[in-house]
C-alpha positions, -999 to +999 in steps of 0.1 A: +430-167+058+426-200+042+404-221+065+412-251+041+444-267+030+459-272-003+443-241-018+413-234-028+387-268-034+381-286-069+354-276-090+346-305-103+342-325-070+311-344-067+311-346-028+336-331-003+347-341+026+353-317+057+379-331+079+385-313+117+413-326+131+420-333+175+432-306+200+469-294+183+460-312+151+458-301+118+452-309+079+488-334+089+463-362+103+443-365+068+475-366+047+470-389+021+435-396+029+427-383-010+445-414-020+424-441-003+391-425-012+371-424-045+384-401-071+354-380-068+357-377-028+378-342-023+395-340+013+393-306+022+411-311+057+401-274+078+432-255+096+419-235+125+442-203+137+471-208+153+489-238+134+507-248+104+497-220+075+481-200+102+507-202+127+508-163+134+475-161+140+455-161+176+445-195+184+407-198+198+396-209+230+357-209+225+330-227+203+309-198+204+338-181+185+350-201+161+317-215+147+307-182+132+337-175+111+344-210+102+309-221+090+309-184+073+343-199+055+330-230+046+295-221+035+308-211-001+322-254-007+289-264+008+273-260-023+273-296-035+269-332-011+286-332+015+304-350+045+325-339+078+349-361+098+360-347+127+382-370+153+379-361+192+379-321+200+373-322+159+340-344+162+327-312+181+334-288+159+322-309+128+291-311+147+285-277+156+293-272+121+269-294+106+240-281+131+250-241+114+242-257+083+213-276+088+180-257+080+200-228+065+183-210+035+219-200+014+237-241+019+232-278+015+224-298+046+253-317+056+246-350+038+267-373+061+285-366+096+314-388+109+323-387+146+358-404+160+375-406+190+346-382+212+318-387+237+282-375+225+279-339+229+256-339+254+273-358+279+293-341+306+329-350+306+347-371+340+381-370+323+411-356+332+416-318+319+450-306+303+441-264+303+450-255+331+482-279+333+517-260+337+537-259+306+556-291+316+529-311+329+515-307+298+537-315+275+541-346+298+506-356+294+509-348+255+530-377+253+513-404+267+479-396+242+507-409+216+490-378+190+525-363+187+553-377+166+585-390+187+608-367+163+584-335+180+584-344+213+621-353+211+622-307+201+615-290+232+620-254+212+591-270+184+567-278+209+568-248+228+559-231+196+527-249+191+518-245+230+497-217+226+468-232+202+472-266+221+462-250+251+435-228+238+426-261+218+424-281+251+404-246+263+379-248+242+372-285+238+373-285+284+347-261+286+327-266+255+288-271+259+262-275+227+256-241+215+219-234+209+206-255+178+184-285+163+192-321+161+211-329+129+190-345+103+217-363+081+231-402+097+254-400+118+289-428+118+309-433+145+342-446+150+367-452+178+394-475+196+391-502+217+418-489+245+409-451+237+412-438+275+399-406+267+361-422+261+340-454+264+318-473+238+286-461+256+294-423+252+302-431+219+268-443+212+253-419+228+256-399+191+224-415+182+210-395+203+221-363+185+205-369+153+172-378+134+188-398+108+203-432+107+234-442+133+264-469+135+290-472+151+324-493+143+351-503+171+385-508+161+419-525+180+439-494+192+441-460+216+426-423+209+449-424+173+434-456+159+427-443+128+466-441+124+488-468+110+493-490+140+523-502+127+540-469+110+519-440+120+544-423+091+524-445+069+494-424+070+459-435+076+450-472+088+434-489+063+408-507+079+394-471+091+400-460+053+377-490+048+349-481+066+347-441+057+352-453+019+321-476+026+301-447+046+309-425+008+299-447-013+263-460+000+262-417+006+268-417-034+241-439-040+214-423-020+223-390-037+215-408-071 
């Protein structure tokens, strides 16, 4: 099972970066990110069951289930500074990720967490929820979060395949509560859009709340996909939002010095 795309991490990697992508996502939304980031930044975007290489297998539907094998996967590249960026359902999962971490006796501490797109963790949601959805109400509501590339939605047959972990995705991130843990010690940075309508500034800042470390948080023009090209999503990452996670790396660089 590689929990990691693009094969097994660099050795010689000073810090890596952990990237957890949105419900349905995968490594596809931090394509290219290597190449806007420091040379001695690795991206190591995660693939969770149930997409892309791991298509075959059973998505899961529960935090209390995926945080076990997955910080049991990662805990051998934790062995050098770290980061995690994880955008909306991913912020959760980077979290719960960085709390396994924290205070273990066999890894680093995470070193630096990014959160995008995502309430604080311990805020109830009020929005809208897509689990229980039939299958075409669903894929209706998939296209207005604007997540999924036209030339996918346009392929009925396509999406139908990746129903299953976009519904257990949905699943999991709808029902997910903190699991039992600490506050994180490392900063937290937090990002989001302007006209996301899947959270609000103040949830957003509510993050501050979740650690002991330092917290900021940048706004940007744009919906729950900022972070994309606003003109040509095909493009790759925005570069503004490339900007400010380059910026994050490098003052984390320093203090590790």
């Amino acid at each position: 099972m590689a929990w990691i795309a693009g094969g097994e991490p660099r050795a010689d990697a000073a810090l890596r970066l952990f990237c957890f992508a949105h419900a349905g996502g995968g490594s596809a939304l931090f394509r290219w990110w290597d190449r806007h980031l420091p040379p001695h930044v690795e991206v190591c975007p995660v693939v969770l069951p149930g997409r892309e290489s791991r298509l075959r297998e059973q998505p899961i539907n529960r935090m209390d289930r995926l945080i076990g094998p997955l910080s049991e996967a990662l805990r051998p590249y934790a062995d050098r500074p770290y980061a995690l960026f994880g955008h909306s359902m991913g912020a959760a999962v980077a979290w719960e990720v960085a709390r396994a971490f924290t205070g273990s006796v066999v890894t680093r501490d995470p070193d630096l967490l990014f959160v995008s797109g995502r309430r604080a963790p311990h805020l109830p949601t009020s929005r809208r929820r897509f689990s229980d959805l039939s299958k075409d109400d669903l894929l209706a509501e998939l296209a207005t979060l604007n997540g999924t590339p036209a030339e996918v939605m346009d392929q009925r047959s396509l999406l139908e395949v990746f129903l299953p972990s976009l519904r257990a995705d949905f699943e999991l991130n709808e029902r997910y509560s903190p699991l039992p843990g600490a506050r994180l010690d490392c900063p937290i940075s937090a990002l989001l859009g302007d006209a996301d309508p899947e959270v609000d500034p103040d949830e957003v800042a509510a993050w501050g709340e979740a650690t002991n470390g330092g917290f900021t948080m940048r706004v940007f023009g744009g919906d729950h996909f900022y972070l994309k090209d606003l003109k040509d999503a095909r493009r790759g990452p925005r570069r503004e939002v490339m900007a400010a996670v380059r910026e994050d790396l490098q003052e984390l660089a320093q203090a590790i010095r």
